[in-house]
C-alpha positions in Angstrom: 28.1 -4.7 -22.8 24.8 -5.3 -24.4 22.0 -5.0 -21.4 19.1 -5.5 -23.4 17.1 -8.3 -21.8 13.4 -7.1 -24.0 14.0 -11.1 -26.1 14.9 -12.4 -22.8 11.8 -11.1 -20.9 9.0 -11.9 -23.6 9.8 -15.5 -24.1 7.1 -17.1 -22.6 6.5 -15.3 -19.7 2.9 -15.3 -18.3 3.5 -12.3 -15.4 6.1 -9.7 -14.6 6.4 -7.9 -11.9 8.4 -4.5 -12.5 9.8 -2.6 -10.0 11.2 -0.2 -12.1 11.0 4.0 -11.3 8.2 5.7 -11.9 7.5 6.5 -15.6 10.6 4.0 -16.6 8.2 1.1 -15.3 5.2 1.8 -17.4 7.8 2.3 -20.3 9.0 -1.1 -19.5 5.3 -3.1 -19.2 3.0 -1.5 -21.8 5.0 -3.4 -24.6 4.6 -6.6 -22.4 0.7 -5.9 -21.6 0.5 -5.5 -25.6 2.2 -9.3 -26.0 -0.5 -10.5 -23.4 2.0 -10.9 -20.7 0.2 -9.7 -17.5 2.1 -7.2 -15.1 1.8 -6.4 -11.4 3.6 -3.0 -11.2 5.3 -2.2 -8.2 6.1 1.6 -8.9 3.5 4.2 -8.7 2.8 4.1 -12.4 -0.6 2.8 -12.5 -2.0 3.6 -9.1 -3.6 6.7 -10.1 -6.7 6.6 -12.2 -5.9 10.4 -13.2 -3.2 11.5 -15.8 -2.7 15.1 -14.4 -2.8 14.0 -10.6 0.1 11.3 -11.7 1.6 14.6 -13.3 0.9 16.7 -10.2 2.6 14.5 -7.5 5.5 12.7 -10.1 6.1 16.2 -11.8 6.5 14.1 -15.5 3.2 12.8 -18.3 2.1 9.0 -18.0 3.7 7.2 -21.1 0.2 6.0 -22.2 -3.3 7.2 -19.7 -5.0 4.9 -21.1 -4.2 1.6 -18.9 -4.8 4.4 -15.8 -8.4 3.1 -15.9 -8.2 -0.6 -16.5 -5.4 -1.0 -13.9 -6.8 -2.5 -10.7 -5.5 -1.2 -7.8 -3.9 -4.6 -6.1 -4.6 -4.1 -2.0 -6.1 -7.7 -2.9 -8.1 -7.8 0.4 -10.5 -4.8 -1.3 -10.4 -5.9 -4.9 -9.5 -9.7 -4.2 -12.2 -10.4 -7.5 -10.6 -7.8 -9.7 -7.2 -8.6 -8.7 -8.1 -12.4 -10.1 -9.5 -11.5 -13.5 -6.6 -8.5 -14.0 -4.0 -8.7 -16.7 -2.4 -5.6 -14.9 -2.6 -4.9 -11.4 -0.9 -1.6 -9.8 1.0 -2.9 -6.2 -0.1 -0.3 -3.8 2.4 1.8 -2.1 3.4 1.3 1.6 2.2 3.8 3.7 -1.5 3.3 1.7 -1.4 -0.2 2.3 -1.4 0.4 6.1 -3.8 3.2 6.4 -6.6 1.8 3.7 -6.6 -1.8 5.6 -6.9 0.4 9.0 -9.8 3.0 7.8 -11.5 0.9 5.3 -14.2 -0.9 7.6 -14.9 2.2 9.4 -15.5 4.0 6.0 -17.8 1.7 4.5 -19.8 0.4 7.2 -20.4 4.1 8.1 -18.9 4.0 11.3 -16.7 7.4 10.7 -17.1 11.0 9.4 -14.8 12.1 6.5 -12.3 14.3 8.8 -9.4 12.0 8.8 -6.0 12.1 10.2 -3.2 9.3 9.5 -0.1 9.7 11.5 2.5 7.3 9.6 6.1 6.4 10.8 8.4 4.3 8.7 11.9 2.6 8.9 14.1 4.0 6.5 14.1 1.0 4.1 11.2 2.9 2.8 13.7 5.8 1.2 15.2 2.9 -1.1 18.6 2.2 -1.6 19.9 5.8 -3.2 22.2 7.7 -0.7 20.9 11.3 0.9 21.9 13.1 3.2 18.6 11.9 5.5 18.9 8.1 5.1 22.9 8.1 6.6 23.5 6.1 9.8 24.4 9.4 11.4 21.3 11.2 10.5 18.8 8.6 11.5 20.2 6.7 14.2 18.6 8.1 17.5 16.2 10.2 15.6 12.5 10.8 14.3 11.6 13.1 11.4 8.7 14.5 10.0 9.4 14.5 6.2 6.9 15.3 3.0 5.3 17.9 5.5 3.6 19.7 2.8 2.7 16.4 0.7 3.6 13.1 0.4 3.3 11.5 -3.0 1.1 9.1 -1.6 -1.3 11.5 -0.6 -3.3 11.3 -3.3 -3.2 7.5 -3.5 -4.6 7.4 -0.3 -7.2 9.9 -0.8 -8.6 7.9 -4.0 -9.4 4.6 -2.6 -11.0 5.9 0.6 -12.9 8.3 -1.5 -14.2 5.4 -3.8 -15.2 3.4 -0.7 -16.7 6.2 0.9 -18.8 7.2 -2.3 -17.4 11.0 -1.3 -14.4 12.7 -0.9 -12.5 12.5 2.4 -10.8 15.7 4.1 -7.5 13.4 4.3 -4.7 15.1 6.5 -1.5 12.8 6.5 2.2 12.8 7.5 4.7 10.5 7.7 8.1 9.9 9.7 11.6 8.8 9.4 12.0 6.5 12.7 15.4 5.3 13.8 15.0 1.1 12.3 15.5 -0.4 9.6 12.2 -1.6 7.9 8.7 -1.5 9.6 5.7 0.9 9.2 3.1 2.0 12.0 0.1 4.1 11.3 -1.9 5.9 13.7 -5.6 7.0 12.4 -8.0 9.2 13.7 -11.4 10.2 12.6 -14.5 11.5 14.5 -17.3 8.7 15.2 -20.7 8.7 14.3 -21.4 5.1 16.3 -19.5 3.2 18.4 -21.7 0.3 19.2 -20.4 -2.2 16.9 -16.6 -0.7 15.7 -14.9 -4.3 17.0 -17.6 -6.8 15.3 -17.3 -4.7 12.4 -13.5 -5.0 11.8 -13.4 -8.8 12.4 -16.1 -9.4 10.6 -14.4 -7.7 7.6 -11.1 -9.3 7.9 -13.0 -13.0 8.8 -11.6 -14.1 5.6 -8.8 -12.5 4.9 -5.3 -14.9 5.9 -3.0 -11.2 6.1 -4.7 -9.1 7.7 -5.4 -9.9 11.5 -7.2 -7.6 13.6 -5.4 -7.1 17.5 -6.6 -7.1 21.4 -3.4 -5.1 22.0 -2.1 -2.2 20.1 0.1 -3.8 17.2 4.2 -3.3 17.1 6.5 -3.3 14.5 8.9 -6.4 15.0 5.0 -8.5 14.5 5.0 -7.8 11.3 9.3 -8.0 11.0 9.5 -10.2 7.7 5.9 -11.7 6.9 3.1 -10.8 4.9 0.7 -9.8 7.5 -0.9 -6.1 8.7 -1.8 -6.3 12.0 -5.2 -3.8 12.8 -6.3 -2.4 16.5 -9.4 -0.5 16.3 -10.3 1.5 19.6 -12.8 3.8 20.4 -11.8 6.8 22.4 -14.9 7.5 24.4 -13.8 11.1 25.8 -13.4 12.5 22.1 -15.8 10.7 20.4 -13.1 9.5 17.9 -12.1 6.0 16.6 -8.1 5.7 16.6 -7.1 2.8 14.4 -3.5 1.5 14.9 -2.0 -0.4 11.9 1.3 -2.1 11.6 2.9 -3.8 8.1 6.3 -4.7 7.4 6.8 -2.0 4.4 9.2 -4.5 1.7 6.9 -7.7 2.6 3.0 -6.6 2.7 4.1 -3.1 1.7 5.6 -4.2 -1.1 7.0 -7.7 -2.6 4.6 -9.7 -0.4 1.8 -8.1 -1.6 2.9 -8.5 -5.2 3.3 -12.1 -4.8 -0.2 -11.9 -3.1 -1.7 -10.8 -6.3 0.2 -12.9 -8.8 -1.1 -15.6 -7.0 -4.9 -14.6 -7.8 -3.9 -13.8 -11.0 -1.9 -16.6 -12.2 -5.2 -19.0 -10.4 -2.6 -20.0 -7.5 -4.0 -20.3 -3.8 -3.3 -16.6 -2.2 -1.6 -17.8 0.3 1.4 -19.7 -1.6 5.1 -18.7 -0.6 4.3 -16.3 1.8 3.7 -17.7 4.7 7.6 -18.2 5.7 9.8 -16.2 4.5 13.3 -15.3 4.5 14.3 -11.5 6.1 16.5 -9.7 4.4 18.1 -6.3 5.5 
């Protein structure tokens, strides 16, 4: 059976989204980028602005570095201009979506010091589809996991975009979790303060425009975010240890992932952000 769908896909297209793996998906959208056809990449392909961290973390060479630099990164809240006027946009990953959105107020209106910790827990939707031995019923059903102890691929994902709104490198200690459900991502986030006087104003100002993301009186949950395009934000200032703990909560396939992509196609293809995402259907 002949599977090649390349004349299919280049007939007058004007955006694809690829969701391809990693490497295979830039394979797949430079030749469309070189036909004009603009892209929002959903694998890790173009996140990176660095060829040998890409190498480092996805242990294989970019296919071509040199769309590393004009790919803008597509957490559309930060880069909602860029994202507009891109012909290729990289879809962030999941677990940077929900810590970025939580830390990135704090970082630029100085409110933090660069010792940060982001405790992540994730339904196992995040693993993908492919069998292993950790994603079986058995193994995660009535169980949490620590996993990528030593590294998690987006580590350095993570680290980039808070450095560049920081104007410094971060010390940037995460870890992740398997939890026992099936889609659903919570972040915990600590850093030390340097003022606390105006941490609440300052996130809701921030977000004052922004339709997805919604900043919380209560500490967020998981089943808020089941199915829609929204991350829900609590900020909280922990007086005794002079810390801000930010509490973040995203529904990793929707604003973690396909939401988001349809969040920047939108911009990019001149359509109001907001279109087809406001009820959507949930499936697993």
């Amino acid at each position: 059976m002949d599977l090649d769908i390349t004349a299919d896909l280049c007939a007058d297209l004007d955006l694809v989204f690829s969701a391809l793996p990693h490497k295979a998906s830039a394979e797949a959208c430079i030749p469309l980028l070189e036909q004009g056809v603009k892209v929002v990449d959903i694998s890790a392909d173009f996140r990176l602005k660095q060829a040998d961290v890409y190498r480092e973390w996805y242990g294989v060479d970019h296919p071509d570095p040199t769309y590393l630099e004009e790919a803008v990164y597509g957490l559309t809240e930060l880069n909602r201009d860029a994202v507009a006027d891109a012909r290729l946009v990289a879809n962030p990953g999941c677990y940077p979506s929900s810590a970025i959105l939580a830390l990135a107020p704090a970082i630029q209106n100085g409110l933090i010091g660069s010792d940060i910790i982001v405790d992540s827990k994730s339904g196992v939707s995040g693993a993908g589809r492919t069998l292993s031995m950790t994603t079986h019923f058995s193994e995660v059903n009535e169980n949490v996991m620590a996993y990528s102890v030593n590294g998690h691929r987006h580590l350095p994902e993570i680290s980039q975009e808070l450095d560049s709104i920081a104007g410094d490198p971060v010390n940037l200690t995460f870890l992740t979790h398997l939890i026992p459900m099936t889609r659903g991502i919570l972040s915990s986030c600590y850093a030390p303060l340097r003022s606390d006087e105006r941490v609440r104003r300052v996130y809701q100002e921030f977000y004052a425009d922004d339709a997805f993301v919604r900043v919380t009186d209560a500490p967020p949950q998981t089943k808020q975010t089941l199915g829609n395009n929204y991350c829900l934000v609590h900020p909280v200032v922990d007086s005794r240890t002079n810390r801000l703990i930010v509490i973040s909560c995203l529904d990793n396939l929707v604003k973690g992932a396909a939401g988001q992509a349809v969040q920047n196609m939108n911009l990019m293809c001149g359509f109001p952000e907001e279109m087809s995402l406001e009820a959507l259907a949930v499936y697993p």
